[in-house]
mmCIF file as gemmi writes it, N, C-alpha and C atoms, coordinates in Angstrom:
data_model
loop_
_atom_site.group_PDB
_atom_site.id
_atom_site.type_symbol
_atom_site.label_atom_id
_atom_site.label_alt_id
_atom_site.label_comp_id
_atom_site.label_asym_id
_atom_site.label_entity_id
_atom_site.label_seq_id
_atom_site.pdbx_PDB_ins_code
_atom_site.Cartn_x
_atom_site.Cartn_y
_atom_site.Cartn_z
_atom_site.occupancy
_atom_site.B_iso_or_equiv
_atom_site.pdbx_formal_charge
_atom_site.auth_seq_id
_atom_site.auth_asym_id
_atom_site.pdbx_PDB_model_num
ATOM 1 N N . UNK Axp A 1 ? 0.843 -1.187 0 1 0 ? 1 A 1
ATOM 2 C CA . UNK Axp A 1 ? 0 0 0 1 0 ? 1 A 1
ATOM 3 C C . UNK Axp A 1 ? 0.884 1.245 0 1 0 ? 1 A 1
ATOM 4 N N . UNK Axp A 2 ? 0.196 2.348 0.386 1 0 ? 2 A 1
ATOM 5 C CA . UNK Axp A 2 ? 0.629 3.503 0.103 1 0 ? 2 A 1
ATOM 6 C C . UNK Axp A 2 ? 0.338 4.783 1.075 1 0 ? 2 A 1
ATOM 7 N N . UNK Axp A 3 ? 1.04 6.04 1.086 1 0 ? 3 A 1
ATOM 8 C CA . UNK Axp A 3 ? 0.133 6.826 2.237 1 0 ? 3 A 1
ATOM 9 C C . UNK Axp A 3 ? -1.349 7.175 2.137 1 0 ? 3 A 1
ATOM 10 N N . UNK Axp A 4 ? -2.391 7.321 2.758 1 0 ? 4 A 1
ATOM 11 C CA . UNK Axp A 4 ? -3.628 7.559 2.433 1 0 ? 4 A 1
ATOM 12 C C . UNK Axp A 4 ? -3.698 9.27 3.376 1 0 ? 4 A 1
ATOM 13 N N . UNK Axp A 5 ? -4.181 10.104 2.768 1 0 ? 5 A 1
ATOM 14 C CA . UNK Axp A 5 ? -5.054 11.601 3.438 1 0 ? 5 A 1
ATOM 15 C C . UNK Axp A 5 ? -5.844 10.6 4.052 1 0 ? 5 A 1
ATOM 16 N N . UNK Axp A 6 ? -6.689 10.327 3.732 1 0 ? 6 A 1
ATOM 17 C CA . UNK Axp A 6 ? -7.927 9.811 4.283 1 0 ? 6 A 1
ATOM 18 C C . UNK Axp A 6 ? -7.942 9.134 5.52 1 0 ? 6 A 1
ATOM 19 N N . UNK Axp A 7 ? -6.811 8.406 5.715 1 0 ? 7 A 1
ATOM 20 C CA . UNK Axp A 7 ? -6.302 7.702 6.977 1 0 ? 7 A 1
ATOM 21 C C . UNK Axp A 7 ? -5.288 8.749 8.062 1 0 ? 7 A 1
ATOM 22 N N . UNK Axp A 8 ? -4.864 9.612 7.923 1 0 ? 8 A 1
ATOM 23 C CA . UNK Axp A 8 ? -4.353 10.912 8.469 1 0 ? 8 A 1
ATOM 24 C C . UNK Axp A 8 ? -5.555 11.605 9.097 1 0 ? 8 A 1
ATOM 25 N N . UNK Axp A 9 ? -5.443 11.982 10.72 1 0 ? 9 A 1
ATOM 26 C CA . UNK Axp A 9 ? -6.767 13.078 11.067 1 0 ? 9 A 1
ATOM 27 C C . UNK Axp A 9 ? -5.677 13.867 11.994 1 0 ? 9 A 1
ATOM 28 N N . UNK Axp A 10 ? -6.185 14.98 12.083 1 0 ? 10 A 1
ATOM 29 C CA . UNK Axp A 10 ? -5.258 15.596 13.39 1 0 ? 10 A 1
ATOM 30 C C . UNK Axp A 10 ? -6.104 15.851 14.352 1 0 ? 10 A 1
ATOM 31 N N . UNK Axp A 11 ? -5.867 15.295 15.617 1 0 ? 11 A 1
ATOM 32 C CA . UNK Axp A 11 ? -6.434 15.107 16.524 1 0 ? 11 A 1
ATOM 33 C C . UNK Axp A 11 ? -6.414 16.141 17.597 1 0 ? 11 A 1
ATOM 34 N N . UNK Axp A 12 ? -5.382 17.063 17.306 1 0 ? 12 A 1
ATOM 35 C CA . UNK Axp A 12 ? -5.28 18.052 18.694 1 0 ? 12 A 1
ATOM 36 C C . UNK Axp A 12 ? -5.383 19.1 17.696 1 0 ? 12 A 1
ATOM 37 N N . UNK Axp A 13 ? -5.206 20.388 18.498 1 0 ? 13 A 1
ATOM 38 C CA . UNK Axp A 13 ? -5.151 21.653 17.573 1 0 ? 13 A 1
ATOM 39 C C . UNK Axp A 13 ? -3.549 22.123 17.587 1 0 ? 13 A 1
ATOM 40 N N . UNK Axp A 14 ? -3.279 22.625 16.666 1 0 ? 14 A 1
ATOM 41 C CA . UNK Axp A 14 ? -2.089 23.29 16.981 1 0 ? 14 A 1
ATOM 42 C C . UNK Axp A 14 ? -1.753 24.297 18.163 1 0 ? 14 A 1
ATOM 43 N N . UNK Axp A 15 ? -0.801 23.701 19.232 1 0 ? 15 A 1
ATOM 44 C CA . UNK Axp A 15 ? 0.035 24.559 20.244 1 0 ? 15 A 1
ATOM 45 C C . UNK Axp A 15 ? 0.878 25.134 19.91 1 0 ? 15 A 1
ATOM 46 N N . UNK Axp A 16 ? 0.876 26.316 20.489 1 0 ? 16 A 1
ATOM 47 C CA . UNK Axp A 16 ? 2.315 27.179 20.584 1 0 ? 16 A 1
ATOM 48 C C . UNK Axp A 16 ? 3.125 26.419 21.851 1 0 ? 16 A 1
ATOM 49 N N . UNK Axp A 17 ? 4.282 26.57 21.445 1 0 ? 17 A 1
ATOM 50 C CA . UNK Axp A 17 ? 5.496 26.025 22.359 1 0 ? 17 A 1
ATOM 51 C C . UNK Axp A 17 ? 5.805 27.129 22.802 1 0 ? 17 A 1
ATOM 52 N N . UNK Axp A 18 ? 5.788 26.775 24.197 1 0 ? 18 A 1
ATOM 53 C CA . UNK Axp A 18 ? 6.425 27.653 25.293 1 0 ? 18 A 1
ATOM 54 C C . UNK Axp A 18 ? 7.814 28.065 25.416 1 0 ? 18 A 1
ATOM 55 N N . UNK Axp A 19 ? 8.329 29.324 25.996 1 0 ? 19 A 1
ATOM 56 C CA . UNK Axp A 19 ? 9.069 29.754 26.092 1 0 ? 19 A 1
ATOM 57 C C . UNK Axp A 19 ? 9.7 29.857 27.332 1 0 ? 19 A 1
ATOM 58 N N . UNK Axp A 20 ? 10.844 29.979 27.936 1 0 ? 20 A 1
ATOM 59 C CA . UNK Axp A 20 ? 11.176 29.705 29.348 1 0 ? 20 A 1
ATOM 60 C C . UNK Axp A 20 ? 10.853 30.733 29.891 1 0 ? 20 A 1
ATOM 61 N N . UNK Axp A 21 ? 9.972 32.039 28.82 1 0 ? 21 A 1
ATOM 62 C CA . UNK Axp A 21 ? 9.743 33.215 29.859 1 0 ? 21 A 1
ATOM 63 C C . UNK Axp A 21 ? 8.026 32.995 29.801 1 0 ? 21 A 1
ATOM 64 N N . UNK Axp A 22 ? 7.658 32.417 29.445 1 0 ? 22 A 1
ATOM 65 C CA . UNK Axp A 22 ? 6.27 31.368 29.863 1 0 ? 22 A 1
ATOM 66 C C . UNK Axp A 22 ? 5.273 32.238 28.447 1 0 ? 22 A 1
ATOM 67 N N . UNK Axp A 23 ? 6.005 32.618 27.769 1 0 ? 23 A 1
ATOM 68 C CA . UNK Axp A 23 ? 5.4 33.358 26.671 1 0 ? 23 A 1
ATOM 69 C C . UNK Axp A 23 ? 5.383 31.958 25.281 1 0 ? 23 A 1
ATOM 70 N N . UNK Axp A 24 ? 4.28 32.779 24.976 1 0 ? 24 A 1
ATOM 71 C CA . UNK Axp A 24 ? 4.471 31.696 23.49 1 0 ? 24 A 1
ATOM 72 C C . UNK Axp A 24 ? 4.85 31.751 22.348 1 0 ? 24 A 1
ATOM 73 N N . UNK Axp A 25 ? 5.868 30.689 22.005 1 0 ? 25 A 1
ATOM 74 C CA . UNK Axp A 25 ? 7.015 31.044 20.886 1 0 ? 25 A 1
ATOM 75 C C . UNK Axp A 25 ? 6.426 30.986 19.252 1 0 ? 25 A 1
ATOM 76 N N . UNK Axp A 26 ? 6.693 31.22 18.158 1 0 ? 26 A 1
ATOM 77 C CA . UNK Axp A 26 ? 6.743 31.435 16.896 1 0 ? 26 A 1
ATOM 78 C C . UNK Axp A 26 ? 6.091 29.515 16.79 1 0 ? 26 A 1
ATOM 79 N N . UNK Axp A 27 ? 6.861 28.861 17.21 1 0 ? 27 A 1
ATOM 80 C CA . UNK Axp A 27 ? 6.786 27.468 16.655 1 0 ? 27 A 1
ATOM 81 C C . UNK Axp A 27 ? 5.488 26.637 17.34 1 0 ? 27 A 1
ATOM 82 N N . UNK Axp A 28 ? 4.821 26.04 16.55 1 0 ? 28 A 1
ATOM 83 C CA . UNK Axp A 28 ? 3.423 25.498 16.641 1 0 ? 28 A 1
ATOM 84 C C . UNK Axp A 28 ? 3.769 23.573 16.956 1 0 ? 28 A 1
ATOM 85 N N . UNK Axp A 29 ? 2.798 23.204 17.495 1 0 ? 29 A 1
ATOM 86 C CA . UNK Axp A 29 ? 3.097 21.697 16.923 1 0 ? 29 A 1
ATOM 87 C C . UNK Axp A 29 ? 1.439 20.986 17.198 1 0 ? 29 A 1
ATOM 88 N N . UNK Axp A 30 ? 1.075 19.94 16.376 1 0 ? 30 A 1
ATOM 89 C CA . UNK Axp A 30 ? 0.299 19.335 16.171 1 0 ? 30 A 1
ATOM 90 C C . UNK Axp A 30 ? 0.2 17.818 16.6 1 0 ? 30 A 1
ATOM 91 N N . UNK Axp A 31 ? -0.676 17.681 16.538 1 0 ? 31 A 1
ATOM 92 C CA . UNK Axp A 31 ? -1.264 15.518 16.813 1 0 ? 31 A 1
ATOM 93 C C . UNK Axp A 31 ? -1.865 14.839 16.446 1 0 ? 31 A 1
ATOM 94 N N . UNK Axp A 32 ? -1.382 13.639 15.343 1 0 ? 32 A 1
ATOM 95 C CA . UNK Axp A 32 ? -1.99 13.358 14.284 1 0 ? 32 A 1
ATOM 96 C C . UNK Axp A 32 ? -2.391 11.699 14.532 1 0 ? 32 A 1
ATOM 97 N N . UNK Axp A 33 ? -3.137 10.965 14.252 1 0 ? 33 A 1
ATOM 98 C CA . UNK Axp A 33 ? -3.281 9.811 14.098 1 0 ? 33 A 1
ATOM 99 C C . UNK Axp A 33 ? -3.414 9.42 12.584 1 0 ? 33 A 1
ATOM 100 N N . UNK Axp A 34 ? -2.641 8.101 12.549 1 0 ? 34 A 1
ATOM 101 C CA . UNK Axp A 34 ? -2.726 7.527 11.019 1 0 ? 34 A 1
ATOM 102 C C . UNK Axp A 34 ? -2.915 5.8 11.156 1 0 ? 34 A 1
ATOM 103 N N . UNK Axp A 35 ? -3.68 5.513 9.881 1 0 ? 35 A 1
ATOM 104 C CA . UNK Axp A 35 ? -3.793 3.877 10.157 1 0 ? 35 A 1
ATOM 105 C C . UNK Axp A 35 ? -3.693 3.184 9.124 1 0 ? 35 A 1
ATOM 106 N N . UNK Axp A 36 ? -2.944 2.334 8.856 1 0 ? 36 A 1
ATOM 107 C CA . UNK Axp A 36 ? -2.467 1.838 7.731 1 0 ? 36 A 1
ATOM 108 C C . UNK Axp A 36 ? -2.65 0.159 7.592 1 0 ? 36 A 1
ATOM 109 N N . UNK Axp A 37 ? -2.365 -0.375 7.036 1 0 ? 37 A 1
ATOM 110 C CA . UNK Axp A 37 ? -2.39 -1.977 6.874 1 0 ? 37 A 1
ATOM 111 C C . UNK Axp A 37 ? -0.586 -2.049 6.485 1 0 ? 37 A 1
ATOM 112 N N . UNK Axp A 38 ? 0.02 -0.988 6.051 1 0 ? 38 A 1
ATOM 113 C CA . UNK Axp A 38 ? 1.194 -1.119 5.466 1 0 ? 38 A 1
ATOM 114 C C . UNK Axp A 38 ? 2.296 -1.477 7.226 1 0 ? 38 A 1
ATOM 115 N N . UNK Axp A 39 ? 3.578 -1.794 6.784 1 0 ? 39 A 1
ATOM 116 C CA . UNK Axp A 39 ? 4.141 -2.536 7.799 1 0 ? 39 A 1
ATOM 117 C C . UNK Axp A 39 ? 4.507 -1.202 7.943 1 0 ? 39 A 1
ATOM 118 N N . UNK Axp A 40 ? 5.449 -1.24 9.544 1 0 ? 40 A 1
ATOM 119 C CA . UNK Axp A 40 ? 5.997 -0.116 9.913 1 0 ? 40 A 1
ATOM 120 C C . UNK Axp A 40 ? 6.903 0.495 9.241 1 0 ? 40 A 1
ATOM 121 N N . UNK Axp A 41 ? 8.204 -0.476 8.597 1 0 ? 41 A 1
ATOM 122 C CA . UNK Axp A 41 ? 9.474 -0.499 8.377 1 0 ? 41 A 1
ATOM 123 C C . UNK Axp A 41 ? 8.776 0.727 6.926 1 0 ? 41 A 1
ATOM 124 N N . UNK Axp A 42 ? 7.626 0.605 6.365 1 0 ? 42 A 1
ATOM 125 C CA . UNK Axp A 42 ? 7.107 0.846 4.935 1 0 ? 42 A 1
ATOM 126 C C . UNK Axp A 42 ? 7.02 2.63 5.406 1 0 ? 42 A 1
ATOM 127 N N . UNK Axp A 43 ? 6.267 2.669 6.299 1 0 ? 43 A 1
ATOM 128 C CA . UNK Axp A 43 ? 5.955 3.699 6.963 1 0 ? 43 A 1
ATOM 129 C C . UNK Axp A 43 ? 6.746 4.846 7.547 1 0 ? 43 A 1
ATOM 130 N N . UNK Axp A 44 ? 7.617 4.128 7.974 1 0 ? 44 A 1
ATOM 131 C CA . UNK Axp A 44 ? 8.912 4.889 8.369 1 0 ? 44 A 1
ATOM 132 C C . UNK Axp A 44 ? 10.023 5.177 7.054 1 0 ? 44 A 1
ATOM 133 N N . UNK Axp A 45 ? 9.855 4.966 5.697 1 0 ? 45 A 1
ATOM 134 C CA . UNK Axp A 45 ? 10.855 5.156 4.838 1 0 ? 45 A 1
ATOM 135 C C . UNK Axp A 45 ? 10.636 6.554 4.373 1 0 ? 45 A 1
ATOM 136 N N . UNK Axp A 46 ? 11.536 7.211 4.183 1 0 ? 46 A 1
ATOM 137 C CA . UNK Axp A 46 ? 11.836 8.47 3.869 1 0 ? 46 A 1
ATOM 138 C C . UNK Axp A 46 ? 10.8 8.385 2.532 1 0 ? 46 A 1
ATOM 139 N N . UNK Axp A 47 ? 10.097 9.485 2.34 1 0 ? 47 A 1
ATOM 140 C CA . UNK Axp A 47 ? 9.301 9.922 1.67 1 0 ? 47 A 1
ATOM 141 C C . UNK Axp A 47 ? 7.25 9.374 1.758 1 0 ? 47 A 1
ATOM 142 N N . UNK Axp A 48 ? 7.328 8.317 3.039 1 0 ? 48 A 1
ATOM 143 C CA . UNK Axp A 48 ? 6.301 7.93 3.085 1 0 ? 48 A 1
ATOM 144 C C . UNK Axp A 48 ? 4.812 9.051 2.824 1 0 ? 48 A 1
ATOM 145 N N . UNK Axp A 49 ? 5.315 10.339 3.13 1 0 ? 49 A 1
ATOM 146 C CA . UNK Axp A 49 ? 4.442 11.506 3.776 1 0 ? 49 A 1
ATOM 147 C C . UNK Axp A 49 ? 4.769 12.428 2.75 1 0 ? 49 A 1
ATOM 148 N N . UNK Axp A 50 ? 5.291 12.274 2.013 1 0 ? 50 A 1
ATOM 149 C CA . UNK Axp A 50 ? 5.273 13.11 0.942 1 0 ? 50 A 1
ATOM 150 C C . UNK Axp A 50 ? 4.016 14.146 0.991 1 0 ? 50 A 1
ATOM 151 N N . UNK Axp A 51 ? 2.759 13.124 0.251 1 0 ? 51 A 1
ATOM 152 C CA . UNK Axp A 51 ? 1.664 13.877 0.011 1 0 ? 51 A 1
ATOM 153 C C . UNK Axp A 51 ? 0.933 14.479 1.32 1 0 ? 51 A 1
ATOM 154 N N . UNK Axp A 52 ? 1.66 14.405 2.683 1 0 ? 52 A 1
ATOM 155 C CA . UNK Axp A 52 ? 1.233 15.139 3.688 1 0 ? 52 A 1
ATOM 156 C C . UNK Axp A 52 ? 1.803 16.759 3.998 1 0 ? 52 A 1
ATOM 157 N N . UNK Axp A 53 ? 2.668 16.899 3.102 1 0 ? 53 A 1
ATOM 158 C CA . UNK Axp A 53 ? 3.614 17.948 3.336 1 0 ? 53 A 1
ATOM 159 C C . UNK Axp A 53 ? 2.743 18.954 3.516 1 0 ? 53 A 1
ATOM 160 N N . UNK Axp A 54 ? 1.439 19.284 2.819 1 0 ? 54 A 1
ATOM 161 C CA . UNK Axp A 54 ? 0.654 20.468 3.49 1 0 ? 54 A 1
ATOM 162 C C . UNK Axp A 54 ? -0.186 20.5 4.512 1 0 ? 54 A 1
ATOM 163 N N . UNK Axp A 55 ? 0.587 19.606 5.2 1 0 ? 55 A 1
ATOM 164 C CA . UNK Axp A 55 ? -0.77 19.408 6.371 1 0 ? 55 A 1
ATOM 165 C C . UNK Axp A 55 ? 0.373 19.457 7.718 1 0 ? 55 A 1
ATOM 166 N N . UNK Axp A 56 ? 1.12 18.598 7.941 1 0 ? 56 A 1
ATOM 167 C CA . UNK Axp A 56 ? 2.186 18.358 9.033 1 0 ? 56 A 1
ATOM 168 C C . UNK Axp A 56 ? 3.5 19.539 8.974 1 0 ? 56 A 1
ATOM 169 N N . UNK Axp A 57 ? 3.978 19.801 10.225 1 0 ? 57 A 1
ATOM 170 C CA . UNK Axp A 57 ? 4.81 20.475 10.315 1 0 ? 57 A 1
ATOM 171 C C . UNK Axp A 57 ? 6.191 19.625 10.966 1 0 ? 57 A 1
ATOM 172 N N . UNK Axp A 58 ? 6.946 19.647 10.762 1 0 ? 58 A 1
ATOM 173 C CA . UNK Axp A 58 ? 8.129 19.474 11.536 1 0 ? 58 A 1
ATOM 174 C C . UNK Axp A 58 ? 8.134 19.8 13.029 1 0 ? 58 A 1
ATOM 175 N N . UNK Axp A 59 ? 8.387 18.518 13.913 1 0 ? 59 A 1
ATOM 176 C CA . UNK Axp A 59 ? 7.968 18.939 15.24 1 0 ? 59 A 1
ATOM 177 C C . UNK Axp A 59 ? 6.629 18.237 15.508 1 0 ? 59 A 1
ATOM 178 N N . UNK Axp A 60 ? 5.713 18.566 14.906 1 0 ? 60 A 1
ATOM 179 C CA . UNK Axp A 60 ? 4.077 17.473 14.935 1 0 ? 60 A 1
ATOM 180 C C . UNK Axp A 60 ? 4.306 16.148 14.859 1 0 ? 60 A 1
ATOM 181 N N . UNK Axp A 61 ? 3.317 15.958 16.005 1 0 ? 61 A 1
ATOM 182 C CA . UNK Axp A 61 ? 3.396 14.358 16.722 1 0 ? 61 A 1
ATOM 183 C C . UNK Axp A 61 ? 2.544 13.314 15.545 1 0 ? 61 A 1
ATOM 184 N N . UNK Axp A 62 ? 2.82 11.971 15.667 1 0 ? 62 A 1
ATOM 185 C CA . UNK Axp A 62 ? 1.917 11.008 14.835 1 0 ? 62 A 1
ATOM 186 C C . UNK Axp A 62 ? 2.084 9.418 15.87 1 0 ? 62 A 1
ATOM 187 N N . UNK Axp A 63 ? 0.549 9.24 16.021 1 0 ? 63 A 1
ATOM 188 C CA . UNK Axp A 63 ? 0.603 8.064 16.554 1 0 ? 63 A 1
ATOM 189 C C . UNK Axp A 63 ? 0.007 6.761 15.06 1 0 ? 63 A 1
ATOM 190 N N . UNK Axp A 64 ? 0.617 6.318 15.214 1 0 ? 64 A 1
ATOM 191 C CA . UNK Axp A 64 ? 0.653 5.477 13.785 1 0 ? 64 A 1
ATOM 192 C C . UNK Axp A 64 ? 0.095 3.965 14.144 1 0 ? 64 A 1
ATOM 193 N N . UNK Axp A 65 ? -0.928 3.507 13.515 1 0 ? 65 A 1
ATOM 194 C CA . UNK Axp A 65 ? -1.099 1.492 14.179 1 0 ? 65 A 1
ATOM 195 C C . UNK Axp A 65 ? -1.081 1.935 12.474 1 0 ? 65 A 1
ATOM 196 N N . UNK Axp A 66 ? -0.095 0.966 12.599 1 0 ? 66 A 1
ATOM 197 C CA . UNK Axp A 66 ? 0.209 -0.548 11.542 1 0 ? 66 A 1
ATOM 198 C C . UNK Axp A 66 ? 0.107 -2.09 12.134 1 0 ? 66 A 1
ATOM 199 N N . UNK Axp A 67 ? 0.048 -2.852 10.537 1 0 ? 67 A 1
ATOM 200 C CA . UNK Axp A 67 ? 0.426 -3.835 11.17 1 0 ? 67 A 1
ATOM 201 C C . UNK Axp A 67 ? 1.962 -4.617 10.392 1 0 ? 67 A 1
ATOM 202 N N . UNK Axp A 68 ? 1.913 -5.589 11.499 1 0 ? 68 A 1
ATOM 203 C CA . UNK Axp A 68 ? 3.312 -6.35 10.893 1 0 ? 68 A 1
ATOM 204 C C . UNK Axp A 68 ? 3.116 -7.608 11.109 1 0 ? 68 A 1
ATOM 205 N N . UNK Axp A 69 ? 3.323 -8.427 9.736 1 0 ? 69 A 1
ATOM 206 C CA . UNK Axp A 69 ? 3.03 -9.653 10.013 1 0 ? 69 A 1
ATOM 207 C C . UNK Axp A 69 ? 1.802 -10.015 10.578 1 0 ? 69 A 1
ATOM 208 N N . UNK Axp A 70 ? 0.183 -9.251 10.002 1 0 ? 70 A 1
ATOM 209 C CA . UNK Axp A 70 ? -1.131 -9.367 11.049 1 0 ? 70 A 1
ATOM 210 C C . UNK Axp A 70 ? -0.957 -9.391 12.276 1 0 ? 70 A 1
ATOM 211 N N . UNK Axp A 71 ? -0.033 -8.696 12.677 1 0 ? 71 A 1
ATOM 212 C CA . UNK Axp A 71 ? -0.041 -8.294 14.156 1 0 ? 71 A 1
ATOM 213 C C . UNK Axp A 71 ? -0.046 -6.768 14.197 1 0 ? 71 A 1
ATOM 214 N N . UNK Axp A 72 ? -1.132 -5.988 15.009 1 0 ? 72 A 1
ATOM 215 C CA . UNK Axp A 72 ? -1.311 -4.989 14.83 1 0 ? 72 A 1
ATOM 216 C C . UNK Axp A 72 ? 0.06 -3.894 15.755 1 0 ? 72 A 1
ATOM 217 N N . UNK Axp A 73 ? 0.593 -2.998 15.096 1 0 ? 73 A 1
ATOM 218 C CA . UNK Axp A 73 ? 1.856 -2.569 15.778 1 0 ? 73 A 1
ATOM 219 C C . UNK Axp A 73 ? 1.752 -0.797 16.142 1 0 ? 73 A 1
ATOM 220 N N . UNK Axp A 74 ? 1.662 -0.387 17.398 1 0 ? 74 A 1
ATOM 221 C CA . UNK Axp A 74 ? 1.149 0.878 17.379 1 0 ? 74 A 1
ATOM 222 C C . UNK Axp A 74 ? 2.341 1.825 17.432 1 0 ? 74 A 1
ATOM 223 N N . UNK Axp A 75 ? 3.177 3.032 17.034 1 0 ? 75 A 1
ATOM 224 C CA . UNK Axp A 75 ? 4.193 3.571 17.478 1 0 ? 75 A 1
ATOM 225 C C . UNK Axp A 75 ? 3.98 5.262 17.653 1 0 ? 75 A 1
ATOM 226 N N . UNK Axp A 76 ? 4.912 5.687 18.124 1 0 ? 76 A 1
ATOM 227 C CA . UNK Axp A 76 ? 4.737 7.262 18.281 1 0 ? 76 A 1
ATOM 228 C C . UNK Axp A 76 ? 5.904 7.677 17.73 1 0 ? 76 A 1
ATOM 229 N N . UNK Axp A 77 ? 6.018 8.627 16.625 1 0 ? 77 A 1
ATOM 230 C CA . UNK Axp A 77 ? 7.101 8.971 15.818 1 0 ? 77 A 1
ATOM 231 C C . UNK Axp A 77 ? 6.551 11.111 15.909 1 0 ? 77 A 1
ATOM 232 N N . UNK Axp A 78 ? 7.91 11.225 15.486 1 0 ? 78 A 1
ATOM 233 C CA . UNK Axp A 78 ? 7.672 13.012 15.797 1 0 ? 78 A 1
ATOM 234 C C . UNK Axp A 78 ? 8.229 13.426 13.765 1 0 ? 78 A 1
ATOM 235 N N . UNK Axp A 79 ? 7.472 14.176 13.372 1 0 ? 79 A 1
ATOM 236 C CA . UNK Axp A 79 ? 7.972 14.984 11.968 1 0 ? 79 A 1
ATOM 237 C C . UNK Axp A 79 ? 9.366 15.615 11.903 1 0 ? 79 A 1
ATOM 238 N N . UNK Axp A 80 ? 10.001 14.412 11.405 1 0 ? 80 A 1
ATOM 239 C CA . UNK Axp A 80 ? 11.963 15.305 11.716 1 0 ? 80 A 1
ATOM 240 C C . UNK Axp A 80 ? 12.1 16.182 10.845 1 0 ? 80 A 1
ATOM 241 N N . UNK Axp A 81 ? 11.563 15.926 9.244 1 0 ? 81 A 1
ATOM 242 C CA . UNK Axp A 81 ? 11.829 17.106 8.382 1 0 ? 81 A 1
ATOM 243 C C . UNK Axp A 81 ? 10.641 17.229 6.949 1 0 ? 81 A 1
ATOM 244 N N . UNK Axp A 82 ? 10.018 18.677 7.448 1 0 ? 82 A 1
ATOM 245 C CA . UNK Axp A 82 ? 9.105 18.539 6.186 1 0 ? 82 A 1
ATOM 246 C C . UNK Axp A 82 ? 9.018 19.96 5.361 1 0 ? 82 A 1
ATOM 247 N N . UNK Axp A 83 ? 10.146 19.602 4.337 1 0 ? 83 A 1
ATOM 248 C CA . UNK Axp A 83 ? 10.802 20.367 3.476 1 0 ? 83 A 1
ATOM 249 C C . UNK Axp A 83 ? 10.045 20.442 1.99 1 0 ? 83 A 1
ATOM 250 N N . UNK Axp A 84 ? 9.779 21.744 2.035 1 0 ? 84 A 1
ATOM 251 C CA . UNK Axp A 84 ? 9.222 22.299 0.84 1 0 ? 84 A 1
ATOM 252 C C . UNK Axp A 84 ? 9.246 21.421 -0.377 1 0 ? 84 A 1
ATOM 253 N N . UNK Axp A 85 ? 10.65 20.871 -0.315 1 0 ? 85 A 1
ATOM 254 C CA . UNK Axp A 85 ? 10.692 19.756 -1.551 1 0 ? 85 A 1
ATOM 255 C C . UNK Axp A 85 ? 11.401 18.752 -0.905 1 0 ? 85 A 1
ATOM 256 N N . UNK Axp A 86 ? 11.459 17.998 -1.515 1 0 ? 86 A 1
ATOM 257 C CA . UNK Axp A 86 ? 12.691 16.572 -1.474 1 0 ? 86 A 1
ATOM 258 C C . UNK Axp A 86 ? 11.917 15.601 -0.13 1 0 ? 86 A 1
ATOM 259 N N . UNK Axp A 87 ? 12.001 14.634 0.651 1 0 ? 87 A 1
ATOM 260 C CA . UNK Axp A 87 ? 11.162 13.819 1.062 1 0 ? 87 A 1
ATOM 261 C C . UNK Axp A 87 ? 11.18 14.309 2.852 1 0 ? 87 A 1
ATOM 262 N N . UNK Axp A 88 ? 9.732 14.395 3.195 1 0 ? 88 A 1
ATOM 263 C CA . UNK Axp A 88 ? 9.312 14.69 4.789 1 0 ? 88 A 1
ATOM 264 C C . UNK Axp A 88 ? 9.846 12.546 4.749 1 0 ? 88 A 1
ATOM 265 N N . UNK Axp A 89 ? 10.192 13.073 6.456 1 0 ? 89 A 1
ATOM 266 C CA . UNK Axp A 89 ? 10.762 12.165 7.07 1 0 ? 89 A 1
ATOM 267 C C . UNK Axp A 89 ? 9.694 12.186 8.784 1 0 ? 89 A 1
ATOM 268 N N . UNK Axp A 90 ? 9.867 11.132 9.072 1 0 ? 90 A 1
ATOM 269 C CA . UNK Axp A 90 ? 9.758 10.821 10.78 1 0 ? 90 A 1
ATOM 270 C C . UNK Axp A 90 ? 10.699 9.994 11.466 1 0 ? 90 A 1
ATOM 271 N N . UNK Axp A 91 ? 10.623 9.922 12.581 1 0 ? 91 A 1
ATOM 272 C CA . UNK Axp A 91 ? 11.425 9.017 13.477 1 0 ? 91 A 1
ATOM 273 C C . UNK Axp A 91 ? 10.901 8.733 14.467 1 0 ? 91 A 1
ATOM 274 N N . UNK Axp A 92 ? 11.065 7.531 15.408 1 0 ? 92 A 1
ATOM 275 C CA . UNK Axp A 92 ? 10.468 7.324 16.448 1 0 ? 92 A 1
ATOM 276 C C . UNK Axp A 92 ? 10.601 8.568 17.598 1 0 ? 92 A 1
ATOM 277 N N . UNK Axp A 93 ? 9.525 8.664 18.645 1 0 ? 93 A 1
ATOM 278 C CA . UNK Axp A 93 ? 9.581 9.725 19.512 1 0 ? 93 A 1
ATOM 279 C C . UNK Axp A 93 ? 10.403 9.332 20.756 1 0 ? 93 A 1
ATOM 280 N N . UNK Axp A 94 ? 11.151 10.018 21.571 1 0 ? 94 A 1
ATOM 281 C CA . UNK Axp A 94 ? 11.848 9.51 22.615 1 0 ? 94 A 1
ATOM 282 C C . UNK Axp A 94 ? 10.966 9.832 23.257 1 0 ? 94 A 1
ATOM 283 N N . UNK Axp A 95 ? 10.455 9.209 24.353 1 0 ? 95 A 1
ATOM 284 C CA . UNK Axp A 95 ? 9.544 9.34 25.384 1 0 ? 95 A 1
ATOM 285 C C . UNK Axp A 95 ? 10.637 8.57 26.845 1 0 ? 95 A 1
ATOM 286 N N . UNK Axp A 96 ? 10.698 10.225 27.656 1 0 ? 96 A 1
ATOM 287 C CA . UNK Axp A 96 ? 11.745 9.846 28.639 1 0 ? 96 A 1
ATOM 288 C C . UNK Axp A 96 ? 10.569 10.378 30.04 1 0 ? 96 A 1
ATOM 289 N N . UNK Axp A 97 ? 11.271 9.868 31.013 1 0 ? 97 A 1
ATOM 290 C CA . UNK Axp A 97 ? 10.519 10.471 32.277 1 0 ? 97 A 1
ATOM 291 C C . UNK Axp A 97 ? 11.571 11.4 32.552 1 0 ? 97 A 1
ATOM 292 N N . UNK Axp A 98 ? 10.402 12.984 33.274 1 0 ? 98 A 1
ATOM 293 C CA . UNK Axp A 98 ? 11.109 13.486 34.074 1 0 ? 98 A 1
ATOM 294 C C . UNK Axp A 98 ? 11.878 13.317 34.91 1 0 ? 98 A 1
């Protein structure tokens, strides 16, 4: 398969990111859910999101279920680069404790 719009929703509204002087900065970020039948490894290849480029920003979150091998596989990846041209990318999200 392939990327689908249709399977893309954004689920939060766009936030402004805070500033350490508690003001809100220039840079926005978003939260998207997507659902695919395609495997992860498919999902994660550079240019998967192409046709999302007017919708996602760099920085905007995506919780993604695929599956792999009919096993359904859920991940959280963050928008590393979504450049006017040449291929939007993701990567998995580090999720650390305070």
């Amino acid at each position: 398969m392939s990327f689908s719009k249709l399977s893309l929703a954004r689920v939060t509204k766009q936030v402004a990111v805070g500033l350490t002087t508690g003001l809100p900065g220039a840079l926005q970020v978003a939260g998207y859910m997507y659902a695919t039948d395609d495997a992860a490894a498919t999902v994660e290849t550079a240019g998967y999101f192409n046709n999302a480029r007017n919708l996602v920003r760099k920085g905007d979150f995506l919780v993604a279920v695929m599956v792999h091998s009919g096993t359904v596989v859920i991940k959280l990846f963050v928008f590393d680069a979504v450049p006017a041209s040449g291929n939007v990318t993701i990567k998995v999200a580090s999720v650390t404790a305070a």
